[in-house]
C-alpha positions as CSV (number, residue, x, y, z in Angstrom):
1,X,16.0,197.9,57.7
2,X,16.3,197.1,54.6
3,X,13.5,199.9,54.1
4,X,12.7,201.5,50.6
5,X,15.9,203.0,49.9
6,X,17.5,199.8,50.5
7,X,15.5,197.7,48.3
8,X,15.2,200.0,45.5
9,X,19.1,200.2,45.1
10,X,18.5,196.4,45.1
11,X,16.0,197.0,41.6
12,X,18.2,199.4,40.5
13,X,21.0,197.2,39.9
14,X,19.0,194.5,39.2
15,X,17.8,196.8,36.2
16,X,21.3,197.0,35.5
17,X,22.8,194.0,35.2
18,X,20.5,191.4,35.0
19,X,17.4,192.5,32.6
20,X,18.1,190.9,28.9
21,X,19.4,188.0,30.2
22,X,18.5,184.1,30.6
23,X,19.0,182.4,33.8
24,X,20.8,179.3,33.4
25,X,20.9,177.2,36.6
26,X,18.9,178.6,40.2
27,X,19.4,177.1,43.3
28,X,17.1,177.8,46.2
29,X,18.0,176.9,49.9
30,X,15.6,174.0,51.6
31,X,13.8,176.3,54.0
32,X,10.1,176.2,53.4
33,X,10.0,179.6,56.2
34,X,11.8,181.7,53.8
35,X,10.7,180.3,50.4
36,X,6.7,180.0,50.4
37,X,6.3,177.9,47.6
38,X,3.0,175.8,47.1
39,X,4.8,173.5,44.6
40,X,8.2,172.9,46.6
41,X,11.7,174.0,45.9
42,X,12.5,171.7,42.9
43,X,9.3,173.2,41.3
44,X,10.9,176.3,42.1
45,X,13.9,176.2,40.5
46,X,12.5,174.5,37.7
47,X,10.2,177.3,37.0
48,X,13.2,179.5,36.9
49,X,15.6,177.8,34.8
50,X,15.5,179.4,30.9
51,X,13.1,182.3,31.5
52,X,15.1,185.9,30.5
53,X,14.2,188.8,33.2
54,X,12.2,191.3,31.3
55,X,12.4,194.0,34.0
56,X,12.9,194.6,37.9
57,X,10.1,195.9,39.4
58,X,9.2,196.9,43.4
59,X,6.2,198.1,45.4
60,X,7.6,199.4,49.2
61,X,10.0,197.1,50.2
62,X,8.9,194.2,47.8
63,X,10.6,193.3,44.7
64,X,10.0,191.0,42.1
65,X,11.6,189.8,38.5
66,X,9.0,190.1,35.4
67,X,10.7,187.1,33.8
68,X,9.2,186.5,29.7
69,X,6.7,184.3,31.0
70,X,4.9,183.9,34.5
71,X,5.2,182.4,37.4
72,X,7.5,185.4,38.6
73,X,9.7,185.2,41.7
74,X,9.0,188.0,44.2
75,X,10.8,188.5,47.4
76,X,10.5,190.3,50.6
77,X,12.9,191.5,52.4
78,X,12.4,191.4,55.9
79,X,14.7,193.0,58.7
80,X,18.0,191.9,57.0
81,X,17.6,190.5,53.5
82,X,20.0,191.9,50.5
83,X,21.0,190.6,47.2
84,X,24.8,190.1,45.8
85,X,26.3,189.6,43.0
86,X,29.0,186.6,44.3
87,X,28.5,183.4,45.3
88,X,26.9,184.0,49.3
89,X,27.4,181.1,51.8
90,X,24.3,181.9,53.6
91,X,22.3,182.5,50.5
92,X,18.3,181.3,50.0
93,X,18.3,182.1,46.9
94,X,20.8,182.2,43.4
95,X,20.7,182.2,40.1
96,X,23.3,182.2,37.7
97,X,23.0,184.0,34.0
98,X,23.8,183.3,30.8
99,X,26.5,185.3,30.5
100,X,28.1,183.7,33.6
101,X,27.2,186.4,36.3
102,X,25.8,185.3,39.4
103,X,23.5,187.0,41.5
104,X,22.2,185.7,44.9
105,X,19.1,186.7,47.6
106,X,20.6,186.3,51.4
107,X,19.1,186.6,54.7
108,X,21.2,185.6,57.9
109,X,17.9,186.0,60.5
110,X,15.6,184.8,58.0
111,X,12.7,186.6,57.8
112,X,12.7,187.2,54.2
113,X,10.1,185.2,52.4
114,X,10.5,184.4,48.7
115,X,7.8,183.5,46.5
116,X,6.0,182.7,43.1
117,X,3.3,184.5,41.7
118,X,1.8,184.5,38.2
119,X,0.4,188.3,38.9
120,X,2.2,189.6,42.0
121,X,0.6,192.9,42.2
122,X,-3.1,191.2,42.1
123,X,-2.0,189.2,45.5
124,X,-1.2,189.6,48.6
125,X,1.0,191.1,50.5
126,X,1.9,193.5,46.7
127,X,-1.9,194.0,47.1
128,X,-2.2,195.1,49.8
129,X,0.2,198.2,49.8
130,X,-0.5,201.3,49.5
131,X,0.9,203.9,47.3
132,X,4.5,203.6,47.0
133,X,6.1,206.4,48.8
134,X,8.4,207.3,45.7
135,X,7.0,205.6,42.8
136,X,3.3,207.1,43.8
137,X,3.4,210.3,46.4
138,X,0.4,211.5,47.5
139,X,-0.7,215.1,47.0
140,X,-0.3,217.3,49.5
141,X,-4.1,217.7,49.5
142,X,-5.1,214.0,50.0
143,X,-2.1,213.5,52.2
144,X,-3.9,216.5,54.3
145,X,-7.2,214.5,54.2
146,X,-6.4,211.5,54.6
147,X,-4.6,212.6,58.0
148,X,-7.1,214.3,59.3
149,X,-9.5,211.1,59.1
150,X,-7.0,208.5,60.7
151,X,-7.7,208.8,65.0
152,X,-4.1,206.9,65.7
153,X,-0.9,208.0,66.7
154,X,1.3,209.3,63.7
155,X,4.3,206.8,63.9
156,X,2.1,203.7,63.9
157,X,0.2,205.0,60.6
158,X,3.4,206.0,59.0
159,X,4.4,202.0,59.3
160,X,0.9,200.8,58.2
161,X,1.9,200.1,54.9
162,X,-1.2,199.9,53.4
163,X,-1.2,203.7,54.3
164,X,2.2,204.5,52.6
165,X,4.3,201.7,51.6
166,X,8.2,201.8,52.2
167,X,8.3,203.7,54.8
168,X,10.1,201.5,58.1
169,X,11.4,202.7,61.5
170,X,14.4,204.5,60.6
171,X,12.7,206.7,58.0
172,X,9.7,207.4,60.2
173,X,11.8,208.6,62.9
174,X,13.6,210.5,60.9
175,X,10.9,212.7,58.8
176,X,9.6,212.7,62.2
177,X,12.1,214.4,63.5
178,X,12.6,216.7,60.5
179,X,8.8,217.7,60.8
180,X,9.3,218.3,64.3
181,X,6.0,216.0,65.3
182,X,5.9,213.8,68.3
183,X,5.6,210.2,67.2
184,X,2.7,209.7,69.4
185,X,0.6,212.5,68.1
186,X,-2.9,212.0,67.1
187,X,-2.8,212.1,63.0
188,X,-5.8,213.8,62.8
189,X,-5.0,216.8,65.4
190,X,-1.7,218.0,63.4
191,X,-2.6,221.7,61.9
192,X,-1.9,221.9,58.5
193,X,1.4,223.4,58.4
194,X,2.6,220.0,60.4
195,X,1.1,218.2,57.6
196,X,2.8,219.9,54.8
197,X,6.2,219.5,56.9
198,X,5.9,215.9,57.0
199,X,4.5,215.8,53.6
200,X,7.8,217.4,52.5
201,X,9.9,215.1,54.8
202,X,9.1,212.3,53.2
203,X,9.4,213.2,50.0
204,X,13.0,214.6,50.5
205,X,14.3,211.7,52.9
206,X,12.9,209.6,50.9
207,X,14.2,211.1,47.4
208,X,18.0,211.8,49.1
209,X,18.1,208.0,50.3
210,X,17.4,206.7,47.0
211,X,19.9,209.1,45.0
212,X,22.5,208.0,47.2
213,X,21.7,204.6,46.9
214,X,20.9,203.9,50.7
215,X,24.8,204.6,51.5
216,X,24.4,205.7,55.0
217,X,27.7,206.8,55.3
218,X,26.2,209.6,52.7
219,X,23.5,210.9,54.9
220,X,23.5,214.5,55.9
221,X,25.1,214.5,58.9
222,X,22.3,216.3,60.8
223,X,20.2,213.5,60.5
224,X,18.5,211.8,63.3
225,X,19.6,209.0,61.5
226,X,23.0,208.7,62.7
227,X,22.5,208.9,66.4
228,X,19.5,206.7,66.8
229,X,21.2,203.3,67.2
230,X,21.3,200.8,69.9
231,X,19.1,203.3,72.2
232,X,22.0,204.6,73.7
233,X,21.9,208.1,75.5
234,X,23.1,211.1,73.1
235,X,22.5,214.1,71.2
236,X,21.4,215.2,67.9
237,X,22.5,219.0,66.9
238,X,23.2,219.4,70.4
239,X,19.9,218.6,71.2
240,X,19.0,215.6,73.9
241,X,17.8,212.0,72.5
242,X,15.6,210.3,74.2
243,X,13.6,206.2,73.3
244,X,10.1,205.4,73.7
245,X,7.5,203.2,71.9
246,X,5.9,203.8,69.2
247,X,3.8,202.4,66.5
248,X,4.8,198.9,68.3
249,X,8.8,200.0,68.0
250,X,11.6,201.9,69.7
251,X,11.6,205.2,68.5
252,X,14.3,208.2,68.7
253,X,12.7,211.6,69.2
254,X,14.0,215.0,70.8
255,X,11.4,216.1,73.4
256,X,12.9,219.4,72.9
257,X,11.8,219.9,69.3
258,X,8.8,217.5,68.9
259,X,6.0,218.4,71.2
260,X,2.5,216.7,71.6
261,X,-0.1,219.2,70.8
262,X,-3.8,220.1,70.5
263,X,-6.1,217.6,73.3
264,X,-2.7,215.5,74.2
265,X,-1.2,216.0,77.2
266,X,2.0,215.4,78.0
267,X,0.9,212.2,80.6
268,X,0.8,209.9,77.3
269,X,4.6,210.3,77.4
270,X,5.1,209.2,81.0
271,X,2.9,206.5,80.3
272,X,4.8,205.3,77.7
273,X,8.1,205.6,79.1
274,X,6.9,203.6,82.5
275,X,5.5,200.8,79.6
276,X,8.7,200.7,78.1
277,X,10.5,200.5,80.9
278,X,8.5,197.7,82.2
279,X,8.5,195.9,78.5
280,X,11.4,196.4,77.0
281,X,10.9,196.9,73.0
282,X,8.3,195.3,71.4
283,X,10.3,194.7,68.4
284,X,11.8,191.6,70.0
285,X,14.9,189.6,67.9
286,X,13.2,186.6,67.8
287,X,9.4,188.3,66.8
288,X,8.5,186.9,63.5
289,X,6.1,188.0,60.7
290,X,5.5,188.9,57.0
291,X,6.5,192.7,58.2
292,X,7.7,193.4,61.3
293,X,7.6,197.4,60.9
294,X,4.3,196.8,62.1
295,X,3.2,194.5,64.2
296,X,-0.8,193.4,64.9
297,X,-2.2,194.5,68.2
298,X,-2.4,190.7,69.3
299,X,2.0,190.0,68.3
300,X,2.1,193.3,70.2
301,X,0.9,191.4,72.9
302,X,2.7,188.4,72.3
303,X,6.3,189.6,72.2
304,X,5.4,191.8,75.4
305,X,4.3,188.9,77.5
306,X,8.0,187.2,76.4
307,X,10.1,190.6,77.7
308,X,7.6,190.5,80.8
309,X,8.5,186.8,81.4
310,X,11.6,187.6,84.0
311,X,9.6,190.3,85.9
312,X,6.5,187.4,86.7
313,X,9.0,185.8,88.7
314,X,9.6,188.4,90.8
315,X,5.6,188.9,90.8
316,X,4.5,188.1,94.5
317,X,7.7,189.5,95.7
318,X,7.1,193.0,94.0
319,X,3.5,192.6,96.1
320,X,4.5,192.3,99.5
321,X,7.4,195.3,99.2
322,X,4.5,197.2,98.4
323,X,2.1,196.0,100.8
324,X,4.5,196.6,103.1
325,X,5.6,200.4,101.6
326,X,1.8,201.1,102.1
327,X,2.3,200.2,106.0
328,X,5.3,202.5,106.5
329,X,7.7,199.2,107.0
330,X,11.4,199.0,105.5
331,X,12.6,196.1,106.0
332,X,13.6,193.9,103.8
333,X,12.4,190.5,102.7
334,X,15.3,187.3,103.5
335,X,17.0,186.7,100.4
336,X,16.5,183.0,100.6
337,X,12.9,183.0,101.1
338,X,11.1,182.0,98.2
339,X,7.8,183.8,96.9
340,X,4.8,181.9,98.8
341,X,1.2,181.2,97.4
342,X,-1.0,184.5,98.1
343,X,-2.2,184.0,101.7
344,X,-4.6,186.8,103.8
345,X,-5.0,186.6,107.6
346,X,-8.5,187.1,108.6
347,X,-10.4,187.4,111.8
348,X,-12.8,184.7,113.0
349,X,-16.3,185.7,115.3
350,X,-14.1,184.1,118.0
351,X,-11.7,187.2,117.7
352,X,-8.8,184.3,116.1
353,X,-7.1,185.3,112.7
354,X,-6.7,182.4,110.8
355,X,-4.9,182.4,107.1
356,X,-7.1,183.0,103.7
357,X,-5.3,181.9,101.0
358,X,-7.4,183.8,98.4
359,X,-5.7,187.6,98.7
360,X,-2.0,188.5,98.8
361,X,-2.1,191.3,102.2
362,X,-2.1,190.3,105.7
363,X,-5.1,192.5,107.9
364,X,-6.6,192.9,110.8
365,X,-9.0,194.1,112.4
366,X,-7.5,197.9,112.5
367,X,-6.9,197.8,109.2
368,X,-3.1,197.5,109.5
369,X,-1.0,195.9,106.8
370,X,1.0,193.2,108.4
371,X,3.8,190.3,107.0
372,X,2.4,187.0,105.7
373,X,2.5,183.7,107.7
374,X,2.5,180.5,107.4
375,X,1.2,180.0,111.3
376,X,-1.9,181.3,112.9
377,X,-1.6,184.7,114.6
378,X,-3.2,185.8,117.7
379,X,-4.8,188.9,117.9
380,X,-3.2,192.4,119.6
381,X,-4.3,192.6,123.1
């Protein structure tokens, strides 16, 4: 979030209030992160400063002001970015009309990114989307084709937004779940009739967001929506909730209702849950990027190194407990021992074992696993 829905009520009122009217003083924060200028801030503002907004205009979950004459400001918003219509103390952008009302841009974890652009839907990243998933739906026949060429897991191609642009987590869970698809099944294996369900999802999730003006407290109550949160255990129409990762991102789905089918088996899911459970979400709070709905293979990576960080420590501890499981032993290791470089006891032609410091296991000659040391060990007589 903020997803379509969101940002569209943003143009909507935008539409509403602001078009017809001459900005008379803008103010932009002094955070070259959020506001990607090439000219600076000042050249910013001053670019800003007696232009009249012509129209609001959005592509996904981009918006930008056609002012009377270019450059126009565009903004994305990120994971929490909303505009206001009162003075914001943790504003990065505002601008104040002529007629004395004040609108501002605001991000608290600032991954919004305001820019200026003389064309911004010949650039990137308004360039790069694909068709807007309510300004520009997609047939049901080339929605049907163009699934059945894409060879990757449905929830990650529903966040591709050079697939379908607006669409972010909580709306991909949630068509989803009204589709009754598995978010890890293979685009190109869903029958038709999957297809036209989802194709339908999205166009009435979608469409009901926007009429409501993203008011989540005007949802239908049966959404998945409501219960997805926080990945905390519950139920949706009586029906169990359960989290895996998806796409690069938690994601809600009922196992009871949305089933992997065709050539998938069911393994993918345990193989996910035991990655998830090892990594944590991928989605990490301090993962950064022009869209974090979804993520590159290589941030993938990145972010799941940082959640796997506290579990290396534990590394050649984890090793030994199962060297030693593999032996049959139980016992514990002392607490205050601390993890030890790798060491191997191997046996010399003289029938001595003597240490090897290039594998983790203690053997000898039987074969038997046995505790490392940091002495020499005689043989069994």
């Amino acid at each position: 979030m903020p997803e379509l829905p969101e940002v569209e009520a943003a143009r909507r009122a935008l539409q509403a209030h602001c078009v017809g009217r001459r900005i008379a003083r803008c103010a932009v924060a002094d955070d070259a992160k959020v506001v990607v200028a090439a000219a600076g801030r000042a050249a910013f503002e001053r670019a800003m400063v007696g232009r009249t907004i012509v129209a609001a205009r959005r592509r996904g979950k981009n918006l930008w002001l056609q002012l009377d004459a270019p450059p126009f400001p565009s903004f994305q918003f990120g994971q929490s970015a909303r505009t206001t219509y009162y003075v914001a103390a943790s504003r990065v952008g505002q601008s104040l009309l002529d007629d004395g009302l004040e609108f501002s841009f605001t991000d608290k974890r600032r991954f919004a990114r305001i820019r200026l652009f003389d064309d911004p839907e010949t650039v990137p990243p308004i360039s790069e989307l694909g068709p807007d998933a309510l300004f520009e739906p997609m047939s049901v026949d080339n929605f049907l084709d163009s699934l059945g060429r894409k060879k990757i897991g449905i929830k990650a191609l529903l966040l591709d937004q050079s697939f379908i642009s607006g669409i972010g987590n909580w709306i991909a869970d949630e068509v989803l779940y009204q589709s009754r698809i598995h978010p890890l099944q293979i685009a190109s294996n869903l029958p038709r009739e999957s297809c036209e369900a989802l194709h339908r999802s999205i166009h009435e999730v979608v469409k009901y967001a926007v009429e409501v003006d993203a008011d989540m407290d005007r949802f239908p109550k049966e959404w998945l929506f409501h219960h997805r949160w926080g990945k905390k255990p519950g139920k949706v129409n009586g029906k169990k909730i359960e989290f895996i990762t998806a796409g690069g991102r938690t994601t809600a789905y009922v196992p009871q209702l949305q089933k992997l089918i065709g050539t998938q088996s069911s393994k993918m899911i345990a193989t996910n849950l035991e990655w998830l459970a090892e990594n944590g979400d991928t989605k990490d709070s301090g993962t950064e990027g022009e869209d974090a709905d979804i993520l590159k293979p290589k941030k993938r990576a990145a972010t799941s190194r940082t959640a796997r960080g506290q579990q290396n420590k534990d590394t050649v501890g984890a090793s030994s407990r199962k060297a030693r499981g593999n032996g049959g032993g139980s016992k514990k290791p002392d607490a205050d021992v601390e993890p030890a470089e790798p060491e191997t006891v191997v046996t010399e032609s003289n029938g001595e074992q003597v240490l090897d410091k290039s594998n983790s296991n203690a053997i000898n000659k039987s074969g038997q696993v046995t505790r490392r040391s940091s002495r020499k060990v005689k043989p069994r007589k």
